[in-house]
N, C-alpha and C positions, 0 to 999 in steps of 0.2 A: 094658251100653249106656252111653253117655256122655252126661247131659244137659245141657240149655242152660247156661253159664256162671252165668246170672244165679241160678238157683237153687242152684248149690253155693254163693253168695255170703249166703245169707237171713238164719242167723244170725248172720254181720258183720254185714248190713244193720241188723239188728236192732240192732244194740251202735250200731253208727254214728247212726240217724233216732233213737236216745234220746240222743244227744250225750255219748255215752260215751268211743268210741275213735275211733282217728282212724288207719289207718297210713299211713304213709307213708314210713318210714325203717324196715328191716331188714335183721337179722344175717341171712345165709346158711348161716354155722356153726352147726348144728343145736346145738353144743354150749355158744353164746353164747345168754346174756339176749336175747331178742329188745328191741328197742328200739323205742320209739314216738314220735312227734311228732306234737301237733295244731295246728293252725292258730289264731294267735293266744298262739302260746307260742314259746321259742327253747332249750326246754328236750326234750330226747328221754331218755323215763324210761321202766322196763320196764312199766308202766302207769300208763297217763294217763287223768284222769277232768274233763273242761272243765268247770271253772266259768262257760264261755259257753256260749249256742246255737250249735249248730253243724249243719248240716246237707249231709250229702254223698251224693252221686248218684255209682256207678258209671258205666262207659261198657256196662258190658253193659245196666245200667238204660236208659239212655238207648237205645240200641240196641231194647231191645224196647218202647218208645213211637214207633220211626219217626223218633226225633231222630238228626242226621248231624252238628250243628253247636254250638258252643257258645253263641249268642246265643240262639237254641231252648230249648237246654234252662232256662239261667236265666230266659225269659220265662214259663216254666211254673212257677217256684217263688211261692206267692203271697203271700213278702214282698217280690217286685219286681212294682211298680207305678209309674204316671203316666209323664211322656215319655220310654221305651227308645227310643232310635235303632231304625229294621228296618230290612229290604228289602223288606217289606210296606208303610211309608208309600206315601200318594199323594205326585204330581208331581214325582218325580222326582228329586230334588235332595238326597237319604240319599246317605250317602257311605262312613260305617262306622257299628260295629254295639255300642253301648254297654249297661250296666247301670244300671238305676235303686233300689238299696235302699230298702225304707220312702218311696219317691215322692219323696227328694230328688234334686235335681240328681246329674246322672253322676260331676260332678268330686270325691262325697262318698263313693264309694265305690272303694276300692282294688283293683286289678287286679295279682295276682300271677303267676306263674309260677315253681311251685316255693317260694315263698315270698319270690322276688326279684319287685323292683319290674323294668314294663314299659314301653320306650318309648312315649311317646303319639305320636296320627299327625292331629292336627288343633290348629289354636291353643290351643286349653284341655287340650292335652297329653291326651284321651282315649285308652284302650285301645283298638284294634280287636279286638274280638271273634273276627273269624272269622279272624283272624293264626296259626292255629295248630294243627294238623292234630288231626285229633278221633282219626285213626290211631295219637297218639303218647300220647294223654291215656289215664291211668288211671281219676280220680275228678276233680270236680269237688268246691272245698270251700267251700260259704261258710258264713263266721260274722258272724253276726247281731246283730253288738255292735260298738262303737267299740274302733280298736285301735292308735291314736296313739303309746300308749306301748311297742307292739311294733313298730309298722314305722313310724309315724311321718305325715306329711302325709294327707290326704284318707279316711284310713279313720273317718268319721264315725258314715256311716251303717253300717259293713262293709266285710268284705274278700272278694273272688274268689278262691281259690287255685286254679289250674287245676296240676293234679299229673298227671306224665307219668310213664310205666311206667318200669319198673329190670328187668336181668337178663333180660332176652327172648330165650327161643332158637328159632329156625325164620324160618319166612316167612309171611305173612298178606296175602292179598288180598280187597279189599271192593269192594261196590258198589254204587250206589243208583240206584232210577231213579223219578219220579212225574210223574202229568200231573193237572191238576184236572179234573172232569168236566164241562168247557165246552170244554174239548181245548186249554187254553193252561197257563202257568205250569209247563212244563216241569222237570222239577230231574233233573241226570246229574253221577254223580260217582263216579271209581274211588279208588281208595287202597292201600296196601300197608304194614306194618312188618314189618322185620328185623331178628334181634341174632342175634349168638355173645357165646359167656362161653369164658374160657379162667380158669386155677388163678387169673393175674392183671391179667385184663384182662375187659374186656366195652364193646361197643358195639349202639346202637340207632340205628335210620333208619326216620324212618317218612315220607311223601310223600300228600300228594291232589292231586286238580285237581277241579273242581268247574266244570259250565256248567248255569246256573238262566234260565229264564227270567221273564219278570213279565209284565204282561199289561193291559190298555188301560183307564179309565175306561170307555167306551161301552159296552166288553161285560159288564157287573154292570150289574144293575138299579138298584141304590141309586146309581152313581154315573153314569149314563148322562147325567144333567142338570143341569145348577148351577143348574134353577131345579127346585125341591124340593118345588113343589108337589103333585105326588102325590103325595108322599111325609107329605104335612103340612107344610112347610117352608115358607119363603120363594123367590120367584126371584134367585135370587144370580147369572143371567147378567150378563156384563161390560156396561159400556153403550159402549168401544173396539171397536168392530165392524166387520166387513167393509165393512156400508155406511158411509160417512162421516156423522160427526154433527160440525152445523155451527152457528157460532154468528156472530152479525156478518153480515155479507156482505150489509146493507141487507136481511136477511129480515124483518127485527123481533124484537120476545121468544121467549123459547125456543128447541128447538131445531127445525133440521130434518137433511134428510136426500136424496139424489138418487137415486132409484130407478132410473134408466134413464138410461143412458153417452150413447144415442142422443141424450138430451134434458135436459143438463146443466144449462141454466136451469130447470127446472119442477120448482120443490123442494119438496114436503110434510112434512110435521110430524115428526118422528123420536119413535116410539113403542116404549118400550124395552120393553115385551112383544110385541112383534113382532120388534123387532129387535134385541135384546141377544144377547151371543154367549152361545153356547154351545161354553167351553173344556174342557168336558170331554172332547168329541168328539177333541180334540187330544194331552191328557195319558196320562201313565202311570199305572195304578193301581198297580202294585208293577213296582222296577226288575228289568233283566236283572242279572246280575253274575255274573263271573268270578275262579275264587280258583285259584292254584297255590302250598304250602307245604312247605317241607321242612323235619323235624326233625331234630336228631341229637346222640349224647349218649352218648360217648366217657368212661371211668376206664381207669386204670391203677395199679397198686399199686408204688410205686417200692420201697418197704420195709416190712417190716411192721407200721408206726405209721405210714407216711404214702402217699396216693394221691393222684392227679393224676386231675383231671374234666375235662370242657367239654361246655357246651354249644354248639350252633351253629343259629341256625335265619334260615330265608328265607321270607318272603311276597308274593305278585304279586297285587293286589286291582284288579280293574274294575267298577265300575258305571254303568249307564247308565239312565236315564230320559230321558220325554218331557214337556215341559211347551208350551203354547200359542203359540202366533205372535207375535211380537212386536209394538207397535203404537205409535201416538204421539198424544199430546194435547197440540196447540200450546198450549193455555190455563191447563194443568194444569202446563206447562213453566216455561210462564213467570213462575210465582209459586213455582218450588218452589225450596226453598233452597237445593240440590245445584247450580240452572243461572238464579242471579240475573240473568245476562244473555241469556239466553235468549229467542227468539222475542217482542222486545222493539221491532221496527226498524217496525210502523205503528201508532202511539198514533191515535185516534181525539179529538174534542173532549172528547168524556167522561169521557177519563181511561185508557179499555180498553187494552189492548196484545194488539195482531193477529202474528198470526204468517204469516200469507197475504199476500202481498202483492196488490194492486188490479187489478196487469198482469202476475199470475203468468200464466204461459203457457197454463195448461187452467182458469185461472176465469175461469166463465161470468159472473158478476155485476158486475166492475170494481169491484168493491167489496173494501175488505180485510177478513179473519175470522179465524176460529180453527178448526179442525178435530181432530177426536176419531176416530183409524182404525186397525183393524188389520191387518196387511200378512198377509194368511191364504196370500199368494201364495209366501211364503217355507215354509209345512206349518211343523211341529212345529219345537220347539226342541230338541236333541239334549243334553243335558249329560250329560259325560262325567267319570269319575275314575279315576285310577291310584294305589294306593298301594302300595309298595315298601317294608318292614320289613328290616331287615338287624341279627343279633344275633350275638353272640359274648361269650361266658361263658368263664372259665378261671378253675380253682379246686384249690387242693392242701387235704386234708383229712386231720385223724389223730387218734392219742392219746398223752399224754403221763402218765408217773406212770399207767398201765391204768387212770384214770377218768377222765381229762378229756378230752373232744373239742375238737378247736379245728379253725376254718374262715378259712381268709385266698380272696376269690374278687376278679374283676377281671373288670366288663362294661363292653364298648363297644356302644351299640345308635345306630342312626339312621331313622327315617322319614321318607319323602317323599309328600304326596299332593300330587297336580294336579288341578284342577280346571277341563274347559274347558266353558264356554256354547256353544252353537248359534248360528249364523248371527243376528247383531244388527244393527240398523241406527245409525248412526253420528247424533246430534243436529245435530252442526256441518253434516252433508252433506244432514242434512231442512230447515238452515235455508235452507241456498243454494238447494236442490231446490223450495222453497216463496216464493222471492224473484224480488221486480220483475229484475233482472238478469238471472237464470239464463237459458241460450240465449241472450244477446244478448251484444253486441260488450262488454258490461261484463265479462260471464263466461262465454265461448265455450265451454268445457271442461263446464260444468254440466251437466246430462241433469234435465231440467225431471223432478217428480212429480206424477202425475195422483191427486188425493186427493179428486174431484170424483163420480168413480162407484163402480158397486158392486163385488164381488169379481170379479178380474180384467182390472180396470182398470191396474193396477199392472203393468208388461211386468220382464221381465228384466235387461231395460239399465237401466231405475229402480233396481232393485234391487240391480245390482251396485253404482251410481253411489253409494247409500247404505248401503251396506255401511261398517262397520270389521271389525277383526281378530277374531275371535271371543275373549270376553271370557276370562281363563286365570287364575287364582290358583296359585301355589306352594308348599304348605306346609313345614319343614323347620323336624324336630326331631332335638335330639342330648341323648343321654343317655350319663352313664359315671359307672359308681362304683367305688371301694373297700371291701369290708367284712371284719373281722378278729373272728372270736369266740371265744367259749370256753364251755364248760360243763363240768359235775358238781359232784359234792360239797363241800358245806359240810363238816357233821358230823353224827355219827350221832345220833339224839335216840331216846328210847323209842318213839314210834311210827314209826322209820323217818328213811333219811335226810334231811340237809337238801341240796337243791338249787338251783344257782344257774346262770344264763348271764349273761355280759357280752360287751359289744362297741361295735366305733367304724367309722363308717362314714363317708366322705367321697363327697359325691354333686357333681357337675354337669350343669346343662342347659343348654339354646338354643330359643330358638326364631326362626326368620329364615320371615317371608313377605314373598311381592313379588306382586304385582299389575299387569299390564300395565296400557299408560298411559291407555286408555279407562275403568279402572274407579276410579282414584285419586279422592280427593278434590280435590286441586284444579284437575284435567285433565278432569272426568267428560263421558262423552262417549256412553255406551250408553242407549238409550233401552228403558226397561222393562228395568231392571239397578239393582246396588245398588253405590255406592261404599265404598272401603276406603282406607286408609292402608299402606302397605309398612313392616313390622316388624322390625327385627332387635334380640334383646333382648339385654341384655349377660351373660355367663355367670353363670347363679345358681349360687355354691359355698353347699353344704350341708354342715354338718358338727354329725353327731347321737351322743351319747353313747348307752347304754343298761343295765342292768341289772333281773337278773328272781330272782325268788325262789320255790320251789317247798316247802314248809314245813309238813310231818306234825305237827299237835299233838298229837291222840290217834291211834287208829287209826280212827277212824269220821270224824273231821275234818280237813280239808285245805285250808291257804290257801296262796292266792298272790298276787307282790306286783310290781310292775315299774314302773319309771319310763325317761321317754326324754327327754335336752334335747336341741333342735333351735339351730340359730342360723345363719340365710337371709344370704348376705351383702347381700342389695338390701333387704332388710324390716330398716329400724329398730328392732326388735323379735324377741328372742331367747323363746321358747318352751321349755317344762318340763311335762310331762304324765304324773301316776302312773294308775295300774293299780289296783287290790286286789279278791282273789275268794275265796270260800270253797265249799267243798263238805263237805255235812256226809250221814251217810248211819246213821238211830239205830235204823233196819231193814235184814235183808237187801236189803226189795224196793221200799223207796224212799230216795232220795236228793234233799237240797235245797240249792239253788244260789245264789249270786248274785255281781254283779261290781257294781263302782263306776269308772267311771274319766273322763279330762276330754281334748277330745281340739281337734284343730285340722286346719284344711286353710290352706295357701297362698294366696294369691293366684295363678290363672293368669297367665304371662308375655302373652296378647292382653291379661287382667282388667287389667295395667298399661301394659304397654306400647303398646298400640292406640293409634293417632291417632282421629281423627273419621272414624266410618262410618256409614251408610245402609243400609239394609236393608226390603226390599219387604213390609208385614205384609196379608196377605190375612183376618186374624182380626181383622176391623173391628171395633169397640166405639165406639157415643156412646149414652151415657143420653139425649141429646135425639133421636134418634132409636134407640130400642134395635132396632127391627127391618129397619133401613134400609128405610125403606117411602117412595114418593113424596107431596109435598107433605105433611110430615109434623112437627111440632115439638111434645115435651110441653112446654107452657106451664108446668104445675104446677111446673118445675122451674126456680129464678130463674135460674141462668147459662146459660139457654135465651130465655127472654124473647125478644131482643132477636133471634135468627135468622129467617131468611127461607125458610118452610118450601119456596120456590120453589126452592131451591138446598141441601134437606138431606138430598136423596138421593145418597149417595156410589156414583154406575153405573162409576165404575170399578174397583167391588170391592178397594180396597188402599189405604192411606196407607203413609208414612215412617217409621221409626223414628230416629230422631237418635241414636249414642250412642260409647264410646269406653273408653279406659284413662285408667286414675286411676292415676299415680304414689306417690299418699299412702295406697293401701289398707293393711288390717293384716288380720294372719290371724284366719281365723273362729273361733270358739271352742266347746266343746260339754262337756256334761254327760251322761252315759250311764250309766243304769242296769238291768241285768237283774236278775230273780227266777224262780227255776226249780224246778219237781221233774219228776225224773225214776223214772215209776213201774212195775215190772216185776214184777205180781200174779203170773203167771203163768211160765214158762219161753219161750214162744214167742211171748209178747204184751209189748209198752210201750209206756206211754204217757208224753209229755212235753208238758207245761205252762208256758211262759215269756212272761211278764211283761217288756214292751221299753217303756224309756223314754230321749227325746232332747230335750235343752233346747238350743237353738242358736243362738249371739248373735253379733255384729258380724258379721252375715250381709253378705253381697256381694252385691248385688241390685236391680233395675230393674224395674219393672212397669208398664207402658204405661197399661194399665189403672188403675191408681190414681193414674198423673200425669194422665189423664182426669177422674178423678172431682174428683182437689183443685182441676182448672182449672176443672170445672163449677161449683163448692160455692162458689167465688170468693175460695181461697187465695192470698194476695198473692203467697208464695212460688214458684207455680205460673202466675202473671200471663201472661207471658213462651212458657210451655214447649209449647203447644199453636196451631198455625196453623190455619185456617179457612179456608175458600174463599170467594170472593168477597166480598174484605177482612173475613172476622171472621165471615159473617155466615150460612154455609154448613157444609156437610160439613167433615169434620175430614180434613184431610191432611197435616199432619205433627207427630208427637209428639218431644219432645227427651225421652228418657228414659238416663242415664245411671247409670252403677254405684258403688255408694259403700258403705261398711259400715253400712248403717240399723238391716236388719231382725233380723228374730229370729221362734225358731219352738219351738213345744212337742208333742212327739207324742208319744204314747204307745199302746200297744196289747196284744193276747196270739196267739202262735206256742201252736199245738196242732198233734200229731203222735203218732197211734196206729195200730201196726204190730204184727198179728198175724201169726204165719206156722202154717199146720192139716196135717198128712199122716194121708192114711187114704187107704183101697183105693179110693178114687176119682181119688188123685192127692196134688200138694202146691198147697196152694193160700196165696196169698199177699193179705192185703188191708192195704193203706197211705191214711191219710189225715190230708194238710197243711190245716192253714186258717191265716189271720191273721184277726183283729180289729182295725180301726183305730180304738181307742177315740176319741183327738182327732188333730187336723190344723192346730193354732192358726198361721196366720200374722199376724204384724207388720210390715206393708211396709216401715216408718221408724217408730220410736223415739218418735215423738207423735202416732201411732193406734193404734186398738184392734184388737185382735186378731179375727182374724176365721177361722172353723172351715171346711177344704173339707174335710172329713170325707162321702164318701156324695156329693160336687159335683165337676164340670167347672169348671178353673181353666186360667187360658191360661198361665200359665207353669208349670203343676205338671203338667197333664192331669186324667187322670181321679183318685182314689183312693176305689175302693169301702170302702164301711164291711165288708164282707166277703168273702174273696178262700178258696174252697175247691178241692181239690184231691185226686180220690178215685180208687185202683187198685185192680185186681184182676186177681193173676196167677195162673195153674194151667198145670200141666203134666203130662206122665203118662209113665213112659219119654221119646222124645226131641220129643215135640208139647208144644206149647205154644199158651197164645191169653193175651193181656191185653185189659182193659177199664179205660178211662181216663176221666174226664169232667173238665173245668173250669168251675166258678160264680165270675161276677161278681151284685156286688148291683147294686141300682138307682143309676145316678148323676141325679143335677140339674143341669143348666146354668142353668134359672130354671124360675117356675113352670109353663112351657106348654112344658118342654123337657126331656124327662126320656126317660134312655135305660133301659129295664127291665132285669131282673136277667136274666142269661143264662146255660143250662146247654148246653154243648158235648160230644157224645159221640167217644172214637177207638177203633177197634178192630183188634188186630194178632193173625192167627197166626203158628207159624212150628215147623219140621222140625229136627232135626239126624238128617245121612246119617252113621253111622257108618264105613259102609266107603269112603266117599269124602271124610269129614273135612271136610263142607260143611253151613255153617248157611245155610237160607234162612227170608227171612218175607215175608209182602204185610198189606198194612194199608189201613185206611181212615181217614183226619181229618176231622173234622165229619160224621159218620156217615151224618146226617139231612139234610144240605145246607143247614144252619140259617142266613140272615142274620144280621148284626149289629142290635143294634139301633140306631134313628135317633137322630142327635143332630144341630140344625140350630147349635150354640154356631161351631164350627169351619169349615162349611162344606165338607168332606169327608164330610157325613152320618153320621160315627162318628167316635171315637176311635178314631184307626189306629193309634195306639200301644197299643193294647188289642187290638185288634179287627183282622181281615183280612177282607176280601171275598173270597178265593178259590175259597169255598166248599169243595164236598166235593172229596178228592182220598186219590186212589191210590196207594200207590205200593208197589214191593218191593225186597230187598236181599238181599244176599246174602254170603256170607267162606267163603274156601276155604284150608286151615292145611295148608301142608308143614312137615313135621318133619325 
């Protein structure tokens, strides 16, 4: 009988989760040295023992946890933590599907393919994750260590190697299907790969398509409300509501509101726990998306020292989300600094500025005002994205003198995302719509707006009248490099050869955004939208040197040694980063590790070349008022003093971000250290121990939040960077926070990984278990404050980082049955003291058959076993970290592969 894949694989696994071996490169000819290459080296030696952590997950592994997709399976490894891009975030607005190593920033960790660098498909040049069929992938490899002086730019925190199969002969089709047990969040996805080998050739094709669906805020209990009361929380409804909320209009103080269309004069008090909206009823909790990918991956043997490769691959990415109605606040408009002329044309004696005109056509009062409304008549915002990947690889490979390999290859990649908004109403068209003129012989053409009654007050013809173009951003990135290398032998020394690789790589990129002209900065014209600047950056040429050393002192000790210069033709600043690792082994059945090395990342081409943008932040923060509560100001607090708690409830849920590219950035710099053993008591059991440490300086970084806190504490330098409502003296609505190399960070922690694998007459039975430690979490916002630890805390630009992140399997199988048990523990996070999300244990559970005589594996599984919620967190306003956490609840799903030979 033929059993499951994953189990003839155990004892690899075992070599592999102790960070031993790594394959990925093999001789065919049974009568050649087999060859091996790990990740984080350029050297392929007949065995290789990493001086880094390294930890690698099959696709059969993955396969029997119910993962289909690569963003999945890395959010399950728990040294990725804090904000992972999903397609599980709420509102809609995810676009692709990133990695976060050690809780840094996406742009710190490297995304390979094969071990070649990958076009990015958003301004900060990110990998798409789901760019790449899970049909073609072998293993997935990441190492857990900075790797600058092997591949160069962004491998800070790590590297991704997504490794694709070699030699494949037959045909393969797969399938997947789930629905969550609330009968939404769909996920349907077929796939197939193919190859033939001949004496001198072989090709592989592997293809999916994939239609997911995602599924609404209202229907999950935690996010059914934005006011969170039940929940424990605050009410976070919007105070832009269907009813109109009115200020001005000879009402008097405060605000009101017009309950009945019938009876436009007769206004009472506007009571924002009556009437604040509630947008969740409108939002997406997780998007729909659509993926179709083709791989393929063509050699030929021209002669018997040299063969011709390529790869070729294609991606077609959709996503969609819903987010809220749009809406406008003539008062809110006309002090914000995106539309300084704005809803400015009836000043009052007082000073006010009305955006209503006296003899607008549907006000009741003759009086001129301001109005706060949202147009609920337009349903949900629709944004949409396309991303289109397009790659081409071509590469001749051989040997020269029968020990040196040498590799010359040539990629062109390009990415494109678009990104369109839903149906937006146009400001210029709210202002005429809301002006003494409008309908009359001044501006015949106008279609007056009735902003006077409740929901469905607002007609069609309104609506079209203040309509613009639905908002569209462009993204377009281009990448191509050159790379020439070489390897083998130095000389032979007593414990064995010396081994070396070199090489020189010539890299360029692009990146070109456009922005139609409603969303620009100095055209801005969408109301409840964020402005942008149109980018096109000039081609960064890169050209990086490298050399690596692989160097047998004894037979029990092993170092190696690499260095890489870089030199950015736009960065004033030419870059040098060494390497050095040892493995030392004074037992059979332990071995001790460690690496030194210093490593950098770029500047992204937005991080410079950005003009001035705008961006809508819904993660309010004022220490004078920390809970956005009404009539509310800590006094205790002197750069609070002086506000008027009548005005320091911020009910429209969002302020501004102000920020942009710095042409004078310099690349960030890092310090990386591991320490390791790896211990194998046993024959069928190891365990590994690693010690990760990351020092991180001339950080690139903005933090809204701390340009808050220096404006509160009454930092001169800070004077300027924060606006106020109602001149100075109100809610906070807009922050200038820009990016600049300030900060700096120190982390450190310990990677634990113990893999036994048991056979006996009951079966084979497999138990695996990952955890991290995140010892510290030291951030430095800028260079002249103190460091401050989110170790075990909720951070708005980090997320979450639990102080402890576990990860526990158990697999058995008996002849061709199979079942795994899975669970994942988060610890307790903090956002403050009365805010605190618990430590959570999640169970999954999968069986599954293989039919010999029909050469079909099937399995059905369950996620979240027990239909367990997340736990509450009020910091965000999403009631969790959703980069952590999914509301889907429980869900189903099965799969299945059917293998012609």
């Amino acid at each position: 009988m033929k059993k499951p894949e994953i189990f003839k694989l155990s004892s690899l696994s075992l070599a592999i989760l102790a960070g031993m071996t790594t394959p990925t490169i093999a001789a065919e000819d049974s009568q050649k040295i087999e060859k091996i290459m790990v990740t984080g080296s350029r050297i392929a030696r007949a065995e290789v023992e990493s001086t880094s952590p390294i930890t690698v997950v099959s696709k059969e592994d993955l396969t029997n946890l119910g993962i289909s997709d690569v963003s999945s399976a890395l959010r399950r490894l728990p040294a990725l933590t804090g904000r992972t891009e999903n397609n599980q975030s709420s509102a809609g607005s995810n676009n692709i599907q990133t990695a976060t190593l050690r809780g840094i920033e996406a742009t710190n960790t490297l995304v390979l393919l094969n071990g070649r660098r990958l076009v990015g498909s958003d301004e900060d040049g990110l990998v798409d994750l789901s760019s790449i069929p899970f049909e073609a992938i072998q293993q997935i490899e990441v190492l857990k260590d900075g790797a600058s002086a092997i591949y160069g730019s962004d491998a800070i925190a790590g590297v991704v190697n997504i490794i694709t199969s070699r030699g494949y002969e037959g045909f393969k089709i797969t399938g997947h299907y789930g629905r969550s047990s609330r009968g939404d969040a769909d996920e349907r996805k077929v796939g197939f790969v193919t190859g033939i080998s001949t004496d001198k050739a072989s090709i592989l094709i592997a293809a999916s398509t994939s239609n997911n669906n995602g599924w609404e805020e209202k229907d999950r209990y935690m996010t059914k409300d934005a006011d969170q009361s039940y929940l424990g929380g605050g009410n976070g409804r919007s105070g832009t509501a269907p009813n109109p909320k009115l200020t001005g209009f000879g009402l008097g103080d405060g605000t009101w509101t017009v309950p009945d269309a019938a009876n436009p004069s007769q206004a009472i008090a506007w009571d924002y726990t009556k009437e604040g909206y509630n947008y969740r009823e409108a939002q997406s909790g997780a998007n729909d998306n659509k993926t179709t990918s083709v791989y393929a991956f063509v050699d030929y043997q021209l002669s018997d020292n040299v063969t011709f490769f390529s790869e070729l691959s294609f991606h077609d990415g959709f996503v969609q989300g819903n987010q809220a109605p749009p809406g406008t606040d003539t008062g809110w408009y006309s002090t914000n600094v995106d539309t300084p002329n704005a809803f400015k044309r009836y000043p009052d004696a007082d000073g006010n500025h009305f955006g209503v005109g006296a003899q607008q056509k549907y006000n009741p009062f003759g009086i001129a005002g301001n109005v706060a409304k949202r147009f609920s008549e337009y349903g949900s915002r629709i944004y949409k994205s396309n991303n289109t990947i397009q790659r081409y690889t071509f590469g001749l490979q051989g040997m020269v003198a029968e020990d040196y390999d040498w590799e010359l290859v040539y990629s062109s990649q390009s990415a494109k995302l678009v990104q369109e908004g839903g149906p937006q109403p146009s400001l210029i068209q709210i202002e005429r719509a809301l002006s003494n003129e409008c309908e009359t012989a001044a501006d015949p053409d106008c279609v007056a707006l009735n902003v006077f009654g409740p929901e469905g007050s607002v007609t069609p013809q309104m609506l079209d009248f203040i309509n613009t173009t639905a908002p569209s951003r462009t993204n377009k990135n281009d990448l191509s490099f050159i790379q020439a290398s070489i390897a083998g032998p130095v000389m032979q020394l007593p414990a064995g050869e010396m081994m070396f690789s070199a090489g020189a790589e010539y890299r360029e990129d692009q990146l070109s955004l456009t922005v139609d002209q409603a969303q620009r900065t100095a055209t801005f014209d969408v109301s409840w939208g964020g402005s942008v600047t149109p980018v096109v950056s000039p081609v960064r040429e890169i050209t990086e040197y490298y050399m690596e050393l692989a160097i047998p002192v004894f037979e029990d000790l092993n170092l190696e040694a690499a260095v890489r210069y870089s030199d950015y033709s736009d960065i004033d600043q030419t870059t040098t980063n060494p390497k050095f690792g040892i493995i030392y082994q004074p037992i059979e059945s332990l071995k001790l590790r460690g690496s030194y090395s210093t490593g950098f990342r770029a500047p992204t081409m937005a991080e410079m070349y950005q003009g001035r943008t705008s961006s809508i932040n819904t993660n309010i923060y004022d220490p004078c008022n920390p809970n956005n509560d009404s009539n509310y100001v800590n006094t205790s607090i002197a750069g609070c003093a002086n506000l008027n708690p009548a005005f320091s409830k911020n009910e429209i849920q969002s302020n501004d971000i102000i920020g942009g590219g710095n042409l004078a950035l310099k690349p960030e710099e890092s310090d990386n250290m591991t320490l390791g053993l790896v211990l194998a008591p046993l024959d069928d059991l190891s365990i590994t121990l690693d010690y990760f440490e990351i020092e991180q300086s001339n950080v690139v970084f903005s933090s809204s939040r701390y340009v808050v806190d220096q404006f509160v504490s009454g930092n001169p330098e800070f004077a300027n960077a924060v606006i106020r409502s109602n001149n100075g003296t109100g809610y906070i609505q807009t922050i200038y926070s820009s990016s600049n190399n300030i900060a700096s960070r120190n982390l450190s922690g310990f990677d634990l990984n113990m893999n036994y694998l048991l056979e006996n007459n009951l079966g084979t039975w497999r138990f695996n278990l990952d955890a991290t430690y995140m010892n510290e979490f030291q951030v430095q916002d800028t260079s002249d404050t103190a460091f401050r630890d989110v170790v075990g805390m909720y951070d708005s630009a980090f997320g979450s980082i639990p102080e402890y992140k576990v990860n526990t399997q158990v697999d058995w199988s008996i002849d061709n049955y199979r079942i795994t048990w899975d669970a994942t523990y988060n610890s307790k996070i903090e956002a403050a003291s009365d805010d605190i999300m618990d430590s959570t244990l999640f169970h999954n559970l999968q069986a599954g058959y293989y039919v010999d005589n029909l050469d079909v594996d099937i399995h059905f599984g369950v996620h979240n076993l027990f239909d367990k919620n997340p736990p509450f967190l009020k910091a965000n306003g999403t009631s969790t970290d959703d980069n952590l956490y999914s509301f889907r609840g429980r869900f189903y799903y099965m799969g299945f592969s059917k293998t012609f030979n």
